[in-house]
C-alpha positions in Angstrom: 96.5 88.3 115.1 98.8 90.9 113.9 97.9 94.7 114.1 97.0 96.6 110.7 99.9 99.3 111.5 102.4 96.4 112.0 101.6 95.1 108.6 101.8 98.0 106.6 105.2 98.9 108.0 106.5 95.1 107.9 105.1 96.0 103.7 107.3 98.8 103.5 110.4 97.4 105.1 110.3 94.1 103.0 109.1 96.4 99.4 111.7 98.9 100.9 114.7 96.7 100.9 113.8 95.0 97.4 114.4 98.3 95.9 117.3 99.0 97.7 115.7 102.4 99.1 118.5 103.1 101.7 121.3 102.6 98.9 119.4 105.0 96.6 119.3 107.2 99.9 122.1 107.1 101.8 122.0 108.7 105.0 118.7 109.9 104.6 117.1 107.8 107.1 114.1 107.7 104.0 112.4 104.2 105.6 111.7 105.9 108.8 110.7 109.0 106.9 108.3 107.6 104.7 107.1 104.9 107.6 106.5 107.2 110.7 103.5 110.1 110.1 104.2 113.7 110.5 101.0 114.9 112.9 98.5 112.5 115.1 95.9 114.0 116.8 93.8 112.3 119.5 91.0 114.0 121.2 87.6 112.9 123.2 84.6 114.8 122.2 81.8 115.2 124.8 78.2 115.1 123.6 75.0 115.6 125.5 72.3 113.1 124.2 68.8 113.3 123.9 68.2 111.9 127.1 69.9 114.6 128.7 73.1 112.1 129.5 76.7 112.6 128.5 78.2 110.9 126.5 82.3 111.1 125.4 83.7 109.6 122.1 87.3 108.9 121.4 88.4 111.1 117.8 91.6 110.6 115.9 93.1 112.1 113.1 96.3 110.9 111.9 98.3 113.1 109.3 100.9 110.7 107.7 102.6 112.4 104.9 102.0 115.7 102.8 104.9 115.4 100.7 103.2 114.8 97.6 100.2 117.2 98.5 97.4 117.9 101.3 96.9 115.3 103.4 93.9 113.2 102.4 91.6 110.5 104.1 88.4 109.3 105.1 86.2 109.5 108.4 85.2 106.3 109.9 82.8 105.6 112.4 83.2 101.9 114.2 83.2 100.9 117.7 87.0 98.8 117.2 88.4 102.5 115.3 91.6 102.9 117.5 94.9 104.4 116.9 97.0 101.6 115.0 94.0 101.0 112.8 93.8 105.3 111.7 97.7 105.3 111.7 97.6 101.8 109.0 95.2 103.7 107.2 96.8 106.6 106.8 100.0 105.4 105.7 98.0 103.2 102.8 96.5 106.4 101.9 100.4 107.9 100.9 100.8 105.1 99.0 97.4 105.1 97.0 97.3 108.5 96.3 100.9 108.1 95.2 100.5 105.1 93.3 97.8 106.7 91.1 99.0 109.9 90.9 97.0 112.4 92.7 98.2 115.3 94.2 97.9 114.6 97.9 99.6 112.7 100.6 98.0 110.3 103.1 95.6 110.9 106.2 92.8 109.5 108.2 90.5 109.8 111.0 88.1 108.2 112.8 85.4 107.9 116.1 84.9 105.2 118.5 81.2 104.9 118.0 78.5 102.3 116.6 76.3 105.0 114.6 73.7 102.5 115.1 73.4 103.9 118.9 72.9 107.2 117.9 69.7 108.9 116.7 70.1 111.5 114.1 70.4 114.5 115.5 72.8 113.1 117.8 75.1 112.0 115.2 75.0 115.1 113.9 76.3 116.8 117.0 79.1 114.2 117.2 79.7 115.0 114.2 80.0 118.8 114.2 82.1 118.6 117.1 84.6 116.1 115.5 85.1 119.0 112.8 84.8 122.2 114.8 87.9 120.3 117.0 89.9 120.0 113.8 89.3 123.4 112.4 93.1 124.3 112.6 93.9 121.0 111.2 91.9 120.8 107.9 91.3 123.0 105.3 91.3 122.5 101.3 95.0 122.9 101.1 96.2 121.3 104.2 93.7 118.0 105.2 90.6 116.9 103.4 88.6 114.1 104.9 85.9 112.2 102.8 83.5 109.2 103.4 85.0 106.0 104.9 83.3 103.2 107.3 79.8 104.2 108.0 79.8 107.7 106.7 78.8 109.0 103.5 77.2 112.4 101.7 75.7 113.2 104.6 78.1 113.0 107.1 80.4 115.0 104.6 77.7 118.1 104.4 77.7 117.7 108.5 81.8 118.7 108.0 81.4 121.3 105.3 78.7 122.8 107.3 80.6 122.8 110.1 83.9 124.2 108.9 82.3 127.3 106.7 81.2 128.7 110.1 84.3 129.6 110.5 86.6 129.9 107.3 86.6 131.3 103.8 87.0 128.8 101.2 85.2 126.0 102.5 83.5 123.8 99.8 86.9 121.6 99.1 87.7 120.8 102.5 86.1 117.5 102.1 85.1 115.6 99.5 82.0 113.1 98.8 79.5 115.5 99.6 76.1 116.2 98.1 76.0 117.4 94.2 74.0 120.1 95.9 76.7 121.4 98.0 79.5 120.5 95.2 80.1 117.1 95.5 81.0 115.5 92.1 78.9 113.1 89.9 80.1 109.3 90.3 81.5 109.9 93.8 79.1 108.1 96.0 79.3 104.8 93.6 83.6 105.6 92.4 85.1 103.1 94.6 82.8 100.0 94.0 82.7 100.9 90.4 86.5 101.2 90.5 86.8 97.8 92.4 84.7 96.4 89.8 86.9 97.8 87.0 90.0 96.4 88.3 88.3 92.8 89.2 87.6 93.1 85.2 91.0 93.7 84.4 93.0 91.2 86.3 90.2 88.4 85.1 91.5 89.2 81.4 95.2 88.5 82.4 94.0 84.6 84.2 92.7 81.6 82.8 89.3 81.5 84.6 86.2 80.3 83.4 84.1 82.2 81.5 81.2 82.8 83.8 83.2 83.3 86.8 81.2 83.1 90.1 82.0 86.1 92.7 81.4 86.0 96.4 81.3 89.9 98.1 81.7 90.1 102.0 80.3 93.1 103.1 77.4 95.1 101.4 77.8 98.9 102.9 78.7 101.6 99.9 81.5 100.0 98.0 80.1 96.6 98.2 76.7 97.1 97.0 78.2 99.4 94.1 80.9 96.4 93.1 77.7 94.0 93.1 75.5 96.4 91.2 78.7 97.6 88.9 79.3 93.8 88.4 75.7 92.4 88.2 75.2 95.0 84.7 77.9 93.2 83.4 76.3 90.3 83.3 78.8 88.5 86.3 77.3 85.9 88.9 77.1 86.7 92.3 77.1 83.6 94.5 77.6 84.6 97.8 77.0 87.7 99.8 77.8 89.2 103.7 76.7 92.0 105.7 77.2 92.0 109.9 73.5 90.7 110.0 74.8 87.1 107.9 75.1 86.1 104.5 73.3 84.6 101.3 73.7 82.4 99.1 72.6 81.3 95.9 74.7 79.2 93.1 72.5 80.1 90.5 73.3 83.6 91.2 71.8 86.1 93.5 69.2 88.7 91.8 71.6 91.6 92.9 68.7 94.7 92.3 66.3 93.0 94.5 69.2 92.0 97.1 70.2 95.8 96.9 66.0 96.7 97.6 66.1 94.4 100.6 68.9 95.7 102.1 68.5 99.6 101.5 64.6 98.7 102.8 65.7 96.6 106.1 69.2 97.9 106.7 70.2 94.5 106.7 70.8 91.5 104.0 69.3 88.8 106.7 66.1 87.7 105.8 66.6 87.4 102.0 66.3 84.1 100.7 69.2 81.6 100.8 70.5 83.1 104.2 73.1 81.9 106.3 75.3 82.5 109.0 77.8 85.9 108.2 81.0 83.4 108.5 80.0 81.3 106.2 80.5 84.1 103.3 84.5 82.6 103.8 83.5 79.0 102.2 81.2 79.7 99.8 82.6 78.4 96.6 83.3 81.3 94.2 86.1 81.7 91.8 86.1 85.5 92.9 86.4 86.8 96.1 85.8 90.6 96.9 86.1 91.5 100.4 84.5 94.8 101.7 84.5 95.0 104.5 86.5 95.7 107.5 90.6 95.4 107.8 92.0 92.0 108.5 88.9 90.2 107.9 90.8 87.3 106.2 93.2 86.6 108.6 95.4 82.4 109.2 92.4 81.3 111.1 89.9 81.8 108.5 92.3 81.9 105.0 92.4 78.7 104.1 88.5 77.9 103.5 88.6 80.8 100.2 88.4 78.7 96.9 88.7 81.7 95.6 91.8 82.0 92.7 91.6 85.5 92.6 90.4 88.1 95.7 90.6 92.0 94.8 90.7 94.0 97.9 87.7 96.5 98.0 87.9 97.4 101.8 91.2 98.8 102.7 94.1 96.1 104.4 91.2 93.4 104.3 93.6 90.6 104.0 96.5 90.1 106.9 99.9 89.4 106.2 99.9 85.8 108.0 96.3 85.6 105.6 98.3 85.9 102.6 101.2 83.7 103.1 98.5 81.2 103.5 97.0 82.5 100.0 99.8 83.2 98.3 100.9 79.0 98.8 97.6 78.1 97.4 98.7 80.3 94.0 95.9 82.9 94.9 96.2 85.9 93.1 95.6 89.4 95.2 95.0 92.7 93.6 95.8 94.8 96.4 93.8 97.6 98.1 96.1 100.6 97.1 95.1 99.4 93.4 91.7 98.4 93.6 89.7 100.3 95.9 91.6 103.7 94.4 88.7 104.9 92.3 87.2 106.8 95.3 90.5 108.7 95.9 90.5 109.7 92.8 87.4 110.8 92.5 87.6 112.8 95.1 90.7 114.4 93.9 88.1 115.4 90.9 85.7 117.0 93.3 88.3 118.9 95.0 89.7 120.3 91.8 86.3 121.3 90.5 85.7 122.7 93.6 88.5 125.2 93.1 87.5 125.6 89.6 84.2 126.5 89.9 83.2 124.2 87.0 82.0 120.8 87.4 81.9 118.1 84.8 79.0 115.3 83.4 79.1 111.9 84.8 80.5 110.5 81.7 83.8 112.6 82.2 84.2 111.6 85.7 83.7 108.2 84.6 86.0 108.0 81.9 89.1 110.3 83.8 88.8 107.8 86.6 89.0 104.3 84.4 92.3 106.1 82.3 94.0 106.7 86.1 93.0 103.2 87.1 93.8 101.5 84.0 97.2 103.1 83.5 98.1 102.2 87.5 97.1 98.4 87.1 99.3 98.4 84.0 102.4 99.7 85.6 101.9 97.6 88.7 101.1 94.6 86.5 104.6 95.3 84.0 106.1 95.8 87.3 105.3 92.9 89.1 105.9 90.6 86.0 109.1 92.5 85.3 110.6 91.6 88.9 108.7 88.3 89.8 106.9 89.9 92.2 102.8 90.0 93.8 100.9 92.8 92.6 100.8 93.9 95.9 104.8 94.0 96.6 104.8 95.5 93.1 102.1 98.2 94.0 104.2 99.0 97.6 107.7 99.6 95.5 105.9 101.3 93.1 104.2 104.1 95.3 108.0 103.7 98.1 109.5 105.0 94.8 107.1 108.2 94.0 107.1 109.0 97.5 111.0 108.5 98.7 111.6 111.0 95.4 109.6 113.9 96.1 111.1 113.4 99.6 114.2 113.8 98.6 113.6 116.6 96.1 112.2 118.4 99.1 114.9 118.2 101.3 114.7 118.3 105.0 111.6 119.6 106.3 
């Protein structure tokens, strides 16, 4: 199996050399500029655990590009986070926050940790020492993490907390924190809602039925808010996985006491219709909206989707070999840069009320985030008809475009 970073540089090479980026650029090297990140920062952070052991964590944070703004990223914690995977992200990030025009370039970062080994308080000490070892490397106008894998609000407060110990001007340093500490209305639920926008919009440009049945792998943050965001609209929700297994119902799952279940339990097994967490891959569905980890469709598992159309809510979900296979079966992909952006820019609304001072209703959020994510799917969607191209190739040359630009109109840095 290919690595993430390998398939988001092979993306920009292949969108690179559709648009002709090194004519438009001669001698400005711009593939290599836009490909390889500015800063990567690798550390190990040593904790002492309740027990009295130690215990040492490996931390990245991998700057890409701040051409268009601050760098800007999430946090993850997962015991398979390593450095290709941060470096894959962060270069998606350029791309997203270019694509739907936010003013910030690309980071991520990430620990090598199950949370689920860690009490509380331990976490929390993790945590804070992630943050107080990137003090000189955030800040609100140079790096702003938010939540990612496995963090959320909390974990965000933890950073904030952390970093105003020690510098003025703290509260936009990161995004997706509490509303008490100025975190913004709609961010905890922006990027499932956001997925489930985009799922809507691409099912009004195809000819499927018109009770479409959706299958979800993964049920953490964004894929409980694309079944709940999805479930009020009256869709039906076949099939859904978690890393405890998968259920399944062709009726239709009842999605509020599915979401009670699992925010009871910490876990979807044990709910009626349960299977195996596999399984989740052939379970017949017309829609299918993955959420979970990178590369979790990959050749060896592609071909048992039915699905016609799969809109990426986790970020590179679907390999490259994966989508040749998908691609010959006339599946139709709305990319992760597209349809997982509403959390981006959602934070990008938290940072600037942030700096405001003034912070808007829920209803505002709401509707600036569907006009940004409605105007990107339609230029990636004119694009990508215009040329002949995948949504996805579309998005790539789109964002190569935004970014190679402001390169350029910066000069050499």
């Amino acid at each position: 199996m290919t690595d993430p970073f390998h398939d988001v540089v092979d993306q920009i090479q292949r969108a690179a050399a559709y648009i002709k980026l090194e004519e438009k650029y001669p001698n400005g090297n711009m593939r290599e500029r836009i490909t390889i990140s500015n800063k990567i920062i690798r550390f190990k952070a040593i904790i002492s655990m309740n027990d009295g052991s130690i215990n040492v964590f490996q931390c990245y944070r991998v700057q890409h590009s701040d051409t268009l703004g601050p760098y800007k990223g999430g946090t993850r914690l997962h015991p398979t986070v390593n450095m290709d995977e941060v470096k894959a992200l962060a270069t998606l990030m350029t791309l997203k926050t270019a694509l739907v025009e936010v003013p910030f370039g690309g980071g991520k970062g990430g620990i090598c940790v199950d949370p689920k080994d860690l009490t509380d308080s331990e976490l929390e000490r993790l945590i804070r020492k992630y943050t107080y070892r990137l003090l000189n490397d955030i800040g609100p106008n140079v790096d702003i993490p938010a939540p990612d894998v496995n963090t959320g609000p909390r974990e965000m407060a933890w950073i904030y907390d952390e970093y105003r110990k020690y510098r003025e001007d703290a509260k936009a340093v990161v995004t997706g924190k509490p509303i008490e500490l100025g975190g913004s209305l709609g961010r905890v639920e922006a990027t499932g809602f956001g997925v489930g926008k985009a799922l809507l919009y691409a099912l009004k440009d195809m000819d499927i039925s018109k009770n479409p049945s959706v299958s979800i792998q993964g049920f953490g943050n964004v894929g409980i808010h694309v079944a709940i965001w999805l479930y009020g609209k009256g869709l039906k929700i076949v099939a859904v996985s978690d890393s405890s297994g998968c259920v399944e119902n062709r009726k239709g799952l009842d999605i509020n006491d599915l979401v009670k279940h699992k925010r009871k339990t910490g876990k979807i097994s044990g709910f009626k219709g349960g299977r195996s967490r596999a399984d989740i891959m052939s379970c017949k569905a017309d829609i299918f909206v993955p959420c979970s980890l990178g590369h979790s469709v990959h050749k060896e598992n592609a071909g048992k989707l039915s699905a016609r159309l799969i809109v990426e809510g986790a970020n590179a979900p679907v390999s490259t070999d994966a989508e040749k296979i998908l691609e010959k079966k006339g599946v139709k992909i709305i990319p992760d840069m597209l349809a997982n952006s509403g959390g981006v820019i959602v934070s990008y609304f938290e940072w600037a009320q942030n700096r405001e001072g003034f912070y808007w209703d829920r209803a505002l959020v709401e509707e600036r985030m569907e006009k940004k994510l409605y105007n990107a799917y339609i230029k990636v969607k004119e694009y990508a008809k215009e040329h002949g191209l995948s949504m996805r190739k579309a998005a790539y040359c789109l964002a190569i475009e935004r970014v190679a630009n402001a390169t350029q109109a910066r000069g050499v840095q």
